[in-house]
C-alpha positions as CSV (number, residue, x, y, z in Angstrom):
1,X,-54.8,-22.6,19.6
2,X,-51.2,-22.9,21.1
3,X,-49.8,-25.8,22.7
4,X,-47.8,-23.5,25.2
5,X,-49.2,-23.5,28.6
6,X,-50.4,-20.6,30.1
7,X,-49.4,-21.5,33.5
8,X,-46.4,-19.4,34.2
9,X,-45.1,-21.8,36.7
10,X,-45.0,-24.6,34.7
11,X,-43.5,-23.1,31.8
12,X,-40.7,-22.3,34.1
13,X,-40.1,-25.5,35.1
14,X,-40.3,-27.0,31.9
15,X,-37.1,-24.7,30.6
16,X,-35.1,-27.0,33.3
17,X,-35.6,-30.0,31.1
18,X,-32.8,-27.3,28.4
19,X,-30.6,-26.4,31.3
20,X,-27.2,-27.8,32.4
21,X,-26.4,-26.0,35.6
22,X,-23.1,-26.3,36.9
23,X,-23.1,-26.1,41.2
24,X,-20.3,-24.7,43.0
25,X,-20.6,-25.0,47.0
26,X,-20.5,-26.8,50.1
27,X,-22.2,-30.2,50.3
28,X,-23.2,-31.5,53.5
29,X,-25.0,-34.9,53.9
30,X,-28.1,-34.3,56.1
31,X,-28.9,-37.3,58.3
32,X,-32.1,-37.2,60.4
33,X,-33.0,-39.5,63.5
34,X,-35.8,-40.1,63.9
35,X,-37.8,-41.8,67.2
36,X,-39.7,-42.1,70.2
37,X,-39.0,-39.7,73.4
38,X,-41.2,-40.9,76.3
39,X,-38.7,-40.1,79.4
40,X,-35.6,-37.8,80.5
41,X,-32.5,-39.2,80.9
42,X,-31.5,-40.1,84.6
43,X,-27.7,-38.7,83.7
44,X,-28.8,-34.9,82.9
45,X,-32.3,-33.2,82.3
46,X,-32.5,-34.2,78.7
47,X,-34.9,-35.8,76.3
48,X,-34.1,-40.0,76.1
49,X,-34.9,-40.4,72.2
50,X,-35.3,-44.2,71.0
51,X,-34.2,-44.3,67.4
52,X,-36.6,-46.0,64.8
53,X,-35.3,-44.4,62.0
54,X,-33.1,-42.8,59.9
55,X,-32.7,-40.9,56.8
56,X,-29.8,-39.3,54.8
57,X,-30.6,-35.9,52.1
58,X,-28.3,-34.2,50.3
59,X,-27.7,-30.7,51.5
60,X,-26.6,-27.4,51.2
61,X,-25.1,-26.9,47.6
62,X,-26.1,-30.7,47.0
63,X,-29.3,-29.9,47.7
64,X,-29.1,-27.2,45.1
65,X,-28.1,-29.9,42.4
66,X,-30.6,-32.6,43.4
67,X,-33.6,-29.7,42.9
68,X,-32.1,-29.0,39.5
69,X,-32.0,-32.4,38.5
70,X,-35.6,-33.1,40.0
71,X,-36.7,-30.6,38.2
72,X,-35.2,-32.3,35.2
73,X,-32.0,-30.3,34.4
74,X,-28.9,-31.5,34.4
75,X,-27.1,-30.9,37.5
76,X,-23.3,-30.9,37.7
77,X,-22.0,-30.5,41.5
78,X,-18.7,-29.3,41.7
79,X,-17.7,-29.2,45.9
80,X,-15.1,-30.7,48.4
81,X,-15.8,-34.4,49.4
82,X,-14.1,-35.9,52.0
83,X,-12.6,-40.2,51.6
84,X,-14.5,-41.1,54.6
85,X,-18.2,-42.4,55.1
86,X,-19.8,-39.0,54.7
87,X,-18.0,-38.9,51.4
88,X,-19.4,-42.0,50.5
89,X,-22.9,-41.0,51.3
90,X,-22.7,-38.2,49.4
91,X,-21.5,-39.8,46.5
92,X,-24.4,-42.7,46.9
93,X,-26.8,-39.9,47.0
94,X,-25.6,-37.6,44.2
95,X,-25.7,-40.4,41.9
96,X,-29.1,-41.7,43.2
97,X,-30.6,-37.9,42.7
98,X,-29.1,-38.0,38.8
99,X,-26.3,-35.6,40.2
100,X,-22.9,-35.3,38.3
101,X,-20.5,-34.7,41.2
102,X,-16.6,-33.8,41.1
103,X,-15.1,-34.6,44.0
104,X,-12.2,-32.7,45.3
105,X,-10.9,-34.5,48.1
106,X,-9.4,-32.3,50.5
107,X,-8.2,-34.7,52.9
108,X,-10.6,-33.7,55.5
109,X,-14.0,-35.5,56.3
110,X,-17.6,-34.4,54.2
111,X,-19.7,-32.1,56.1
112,X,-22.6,-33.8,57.7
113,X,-25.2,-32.6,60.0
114,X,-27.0,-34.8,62.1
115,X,-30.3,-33.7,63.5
116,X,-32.4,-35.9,66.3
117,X,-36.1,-36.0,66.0
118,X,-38.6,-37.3,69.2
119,X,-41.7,-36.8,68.5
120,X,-41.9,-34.6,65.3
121,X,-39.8,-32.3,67.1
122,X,-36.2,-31.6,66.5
123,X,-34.5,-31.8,69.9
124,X,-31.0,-31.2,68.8
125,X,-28.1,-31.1,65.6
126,X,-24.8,-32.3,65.5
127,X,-22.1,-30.2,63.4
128,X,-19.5,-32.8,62.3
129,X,-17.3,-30.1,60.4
130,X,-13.4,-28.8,60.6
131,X,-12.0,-25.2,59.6
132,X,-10.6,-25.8,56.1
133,X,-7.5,-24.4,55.1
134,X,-6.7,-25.5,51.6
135,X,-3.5,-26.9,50.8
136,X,-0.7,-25.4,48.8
137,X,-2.0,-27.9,45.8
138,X,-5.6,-26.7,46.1
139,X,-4.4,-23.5,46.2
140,X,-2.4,-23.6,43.1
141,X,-4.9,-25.5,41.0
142,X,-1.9,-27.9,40.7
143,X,-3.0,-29.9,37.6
144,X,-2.8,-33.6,39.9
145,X,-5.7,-32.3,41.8
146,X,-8.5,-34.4,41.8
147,X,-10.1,-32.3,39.2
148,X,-8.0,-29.0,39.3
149,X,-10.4,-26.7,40.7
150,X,-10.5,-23.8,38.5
151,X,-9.2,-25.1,34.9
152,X,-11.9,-27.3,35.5
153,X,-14.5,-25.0,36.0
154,X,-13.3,-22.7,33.1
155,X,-13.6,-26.0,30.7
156,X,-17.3,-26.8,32.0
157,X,-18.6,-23.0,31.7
158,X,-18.1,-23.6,27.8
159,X,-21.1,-26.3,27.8
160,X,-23.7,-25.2,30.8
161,X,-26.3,-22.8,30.8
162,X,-25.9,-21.5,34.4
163,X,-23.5,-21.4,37.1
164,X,-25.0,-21.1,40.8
165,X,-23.1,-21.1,44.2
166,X,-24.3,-22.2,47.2
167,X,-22.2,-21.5,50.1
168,X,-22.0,-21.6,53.6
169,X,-20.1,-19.7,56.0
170,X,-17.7,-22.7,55.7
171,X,-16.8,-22.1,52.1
172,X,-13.4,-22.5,50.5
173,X,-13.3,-20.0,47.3
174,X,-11.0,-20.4,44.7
């Protein structure tokens, strides 16, 4: 008798534990707040949410990653990241999922979306996000780039098994 499963499913999850899969994409930090909503607001006719809690996910294209690397493939995340507090979350989390990330800093802050939840229900999300327009060095690929974009893309196709974008409407492409 075989020592192959013959659960389909699993036997495609175990061919992650082979895979290096490089992600292109947007990554957003996903913060969720989380608490008690018991009265409306004297100022408007809105929900009054107490906060209790908090959490912060990877999301979008980080998302992608951290399911690749859950499911035990290597996960290489390749996405703009600002040098602000979102970027550090990010960072924090992509090495806390097993993530490789490569930062390009764009000079502008990390997507992040911020949802409020009052009693299991998700009353409202915040957008923090600009319009990118990449610079003249982003554009170029100019080799002090913090990694140039495309060369180093071209040099990491060589060693992973799969490429996968994950993109929002927000997306810079190269």
């Amino acid at each position: 008798m075989s020592n192959e499963t013959s659960d389909p499913l699993q036997a495609c999850v175990s061919l992650f534990e082979r895979q290096h899969v490089l992600i292109l994409g947007d990554a957003i930090v996903d913060e969720y707040l989380y608490g008690d909503c018991s009265r409306i607001s004297p100022e408007a006719p809105v929900p009054v949410v107490r906060v209790t809690g908090m959490r912060e996910v990877l999301g979008g294209a980080a998302n992608t990653a951290a399911n690749v690397a859950s499911l035990g493939g290597k996960a290489t995340l390749i996405a703009l990241v600002g040098r602000d507090a979102g970027g550090a979350t990010l960072r924090r989390c992509a090495l806390e999922a097993g993530i490789h990330l490569s930062g390009i800093d764009h000079g502008q802050a990390t997507l992040r979306k911020t949802r409020v939840v009052g009693q299991h229900q998700q009353l409202v999300r915040l957008d923090y996000e600009d319009r990118f327009v990449p610079s003249a060095e982003i554009e170029a690929c100019d080799e002090s780039s913090s990694p140039p974009p495309v060369p180093f893309v071209l040099t990491l196709t060589s060693v992973v098994s799969r490429v996968c974008t994950s993109c929002t409407k927000m997306s810079v492409y190269f």
